[in-house]
N, C-alpha and C positions, 0 to 999 in steps of 0.2 A: 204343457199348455194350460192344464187345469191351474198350476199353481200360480203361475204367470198371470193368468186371468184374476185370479184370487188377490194375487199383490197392487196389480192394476188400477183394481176397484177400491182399494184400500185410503184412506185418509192420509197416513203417514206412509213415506219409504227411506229408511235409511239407506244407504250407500256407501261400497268403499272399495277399494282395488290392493292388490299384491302382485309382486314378481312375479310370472310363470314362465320356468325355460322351456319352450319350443320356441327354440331360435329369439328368447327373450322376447315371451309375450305377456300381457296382465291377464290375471284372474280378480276378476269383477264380481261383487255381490251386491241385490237388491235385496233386501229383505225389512219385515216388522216381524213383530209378535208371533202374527199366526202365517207367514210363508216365506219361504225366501226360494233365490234360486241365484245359480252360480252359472258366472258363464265365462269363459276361457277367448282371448280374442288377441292380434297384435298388434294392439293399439290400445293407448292409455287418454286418449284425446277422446271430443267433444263426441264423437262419431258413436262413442260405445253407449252412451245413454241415450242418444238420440235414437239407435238402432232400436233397443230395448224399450223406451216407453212409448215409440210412436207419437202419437196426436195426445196422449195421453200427459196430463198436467197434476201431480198431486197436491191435493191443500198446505201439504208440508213434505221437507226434501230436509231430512238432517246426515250430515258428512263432512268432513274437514273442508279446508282451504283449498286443495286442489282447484285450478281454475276450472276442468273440464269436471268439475263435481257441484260447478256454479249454474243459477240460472235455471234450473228442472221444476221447481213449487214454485206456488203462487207464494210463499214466504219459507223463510229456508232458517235454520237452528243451525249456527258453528256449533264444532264439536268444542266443548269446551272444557276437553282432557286436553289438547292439542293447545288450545291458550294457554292454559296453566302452566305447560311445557314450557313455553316461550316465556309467559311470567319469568318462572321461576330459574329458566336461564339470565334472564334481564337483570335480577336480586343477584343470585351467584357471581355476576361480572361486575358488581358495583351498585347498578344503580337501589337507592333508599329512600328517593325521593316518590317517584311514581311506582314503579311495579309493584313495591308493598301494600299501596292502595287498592292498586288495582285484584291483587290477588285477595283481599279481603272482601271487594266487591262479590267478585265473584263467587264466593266461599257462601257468600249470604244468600246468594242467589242460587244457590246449589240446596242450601239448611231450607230454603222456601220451597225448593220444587222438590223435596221428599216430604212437605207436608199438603200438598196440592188437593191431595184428597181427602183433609180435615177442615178444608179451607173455603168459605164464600167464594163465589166469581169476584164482585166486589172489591172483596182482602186483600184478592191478586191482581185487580187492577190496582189499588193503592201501592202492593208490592212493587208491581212492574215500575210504576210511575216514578217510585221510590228508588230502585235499583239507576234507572237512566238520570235520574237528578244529578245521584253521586257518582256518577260514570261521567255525566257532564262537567262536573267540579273536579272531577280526578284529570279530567284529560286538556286541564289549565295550566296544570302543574310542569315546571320544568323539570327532565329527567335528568338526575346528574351526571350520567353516562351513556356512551353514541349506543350502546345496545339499548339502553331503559327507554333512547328515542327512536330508534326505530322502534321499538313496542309501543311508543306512541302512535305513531304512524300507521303501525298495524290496526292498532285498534280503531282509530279514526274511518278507517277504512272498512270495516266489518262491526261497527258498534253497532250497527243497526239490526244483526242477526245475533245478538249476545243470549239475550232473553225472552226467545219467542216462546219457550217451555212455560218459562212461569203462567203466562195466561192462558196455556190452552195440554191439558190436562194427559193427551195422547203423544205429546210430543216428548221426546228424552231430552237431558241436556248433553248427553255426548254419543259419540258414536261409537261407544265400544261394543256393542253387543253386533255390529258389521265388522269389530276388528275380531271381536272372539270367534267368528262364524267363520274366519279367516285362517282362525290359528292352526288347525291340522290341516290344512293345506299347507302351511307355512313350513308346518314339521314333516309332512310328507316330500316337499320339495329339496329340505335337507338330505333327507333319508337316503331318499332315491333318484336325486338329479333330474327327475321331471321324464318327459315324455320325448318320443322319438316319432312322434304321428301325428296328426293335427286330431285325425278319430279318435285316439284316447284322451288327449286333452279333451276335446268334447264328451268322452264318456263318464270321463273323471266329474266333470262338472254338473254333470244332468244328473250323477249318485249322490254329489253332495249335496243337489236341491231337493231329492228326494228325499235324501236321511236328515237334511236340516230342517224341512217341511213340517217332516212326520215328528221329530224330535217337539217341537213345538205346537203341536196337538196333540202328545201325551201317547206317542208310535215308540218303542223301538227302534234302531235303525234296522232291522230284520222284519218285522211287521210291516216296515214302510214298505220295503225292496219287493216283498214278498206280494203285497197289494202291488205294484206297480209289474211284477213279472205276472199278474193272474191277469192283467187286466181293469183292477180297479182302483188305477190312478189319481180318475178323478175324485175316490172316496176322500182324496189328499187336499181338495180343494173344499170339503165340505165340513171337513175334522173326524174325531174318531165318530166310528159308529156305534151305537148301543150294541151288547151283546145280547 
């Protein structure tokens, strides 16, 4: 509850879901910087984040394309590992007209938001400005191939979440660090076929927010476990303590 609370409060929350078999359920992650938490559920629709943040709106919601990953912040950051995918399927199948632009744009837009913090507010507004001109001029262009146009399409559709990082300093431009947060669940699922209980799937998920918490306040995953079986949980919500 502490950590949850922690995330809640938070400016940013990234987002993102995986396979879990009890009877083919998703494992769901909120998580930023300093908390995350995991929750196991059967259901990959609108319902799981609605359950999860309540009345609760964040300034920012970064996550892929999924439609029920839409619509949570008052402005939302595509993942933009998940475009360049699709770019760079668009290139491989032909088209040479557009997605080569496109993936350049974006490239610039990536080289800018690794220097965000040498950078005026100012800079990045002229960047951003900059960035949607040539997004504008790019998506004029006819695609030489039905893929490179549906990438147009795509884009037309989500240009408006491409570049919410560049102006505002706390936001990522992709959502990998909800896919990495992911990944040993992903290899534990391999391993050992998942769960035969609906309680261990829940248990699995309340340790992963635990050690993924404490992992991000500079815990241990034994430190973490170790505060949460003594009782002092919520030390998880406030970060490490001085010794």
């Amino acid at each position: 509850a502490g950590i949850k609370a922690r995330l809640l409060a938070s400016t940013v929350i990234c987002s993102d879901e995986t396979t879990m078999r009890v009877r083919t359920w998703w494992q769901w992650t909120f998580q930023n910087d300093q908390a995350c938490v995991h929750i196991i559920r059967p259901s990959r629709g609108k319902d799981v984040p609605r359950e999860f943040l309540g009345e609760v709106r964040p300034d920012f919601w970064v996550s892929d394309r999924l439609g029920s990953q839409q619509g949570w912040g008052t402005q939302w950051q595509v993942c933009l590992a998940h475009q360049f995918r699709d770019v760079q399927y668009a290139i491989d199948a032909g088209d040479c007209v557009f997605a080569p632009v496109v993936k350049r744009i974006l490239l610039r837009a990536i080289v800018i938001g690794h220097r965000r913090d040498r950078l005026a507010d100012s800079t990045l507004k002229q960047y951003r400005a900059d960035l949607d001109r040539r997004l504008d001029a790019a998506l004029k262009l006819e695609p030489a191939v039905q893929a490179g146009a549906k990438l147009r399409r795509q884009c037309l559709r989500f240009r408006a979440h491409f570049f919410v990082f560049v102006t505002n300093r706390l936001v990522p431009p992709t959502n990998n660090s909800s896919e990495q947060t992911l990944r040993p669940s992903t290899t534990f699922r391999k391993v050992t076929n998942c769960f035969r209980s609906d309680w261990g799937a829940a248990f699995f998920a309340d340790v992963r927010s635990v050690v993924e918490t404490g992992r991000r306040l500079g815990l241990t995953a034994a430190e973490a476990i170790r505060k949460t079986l003594n009782g002092e949980a919520a030390r998880l919500s406030m970060g490490k303590p001085q010794d």
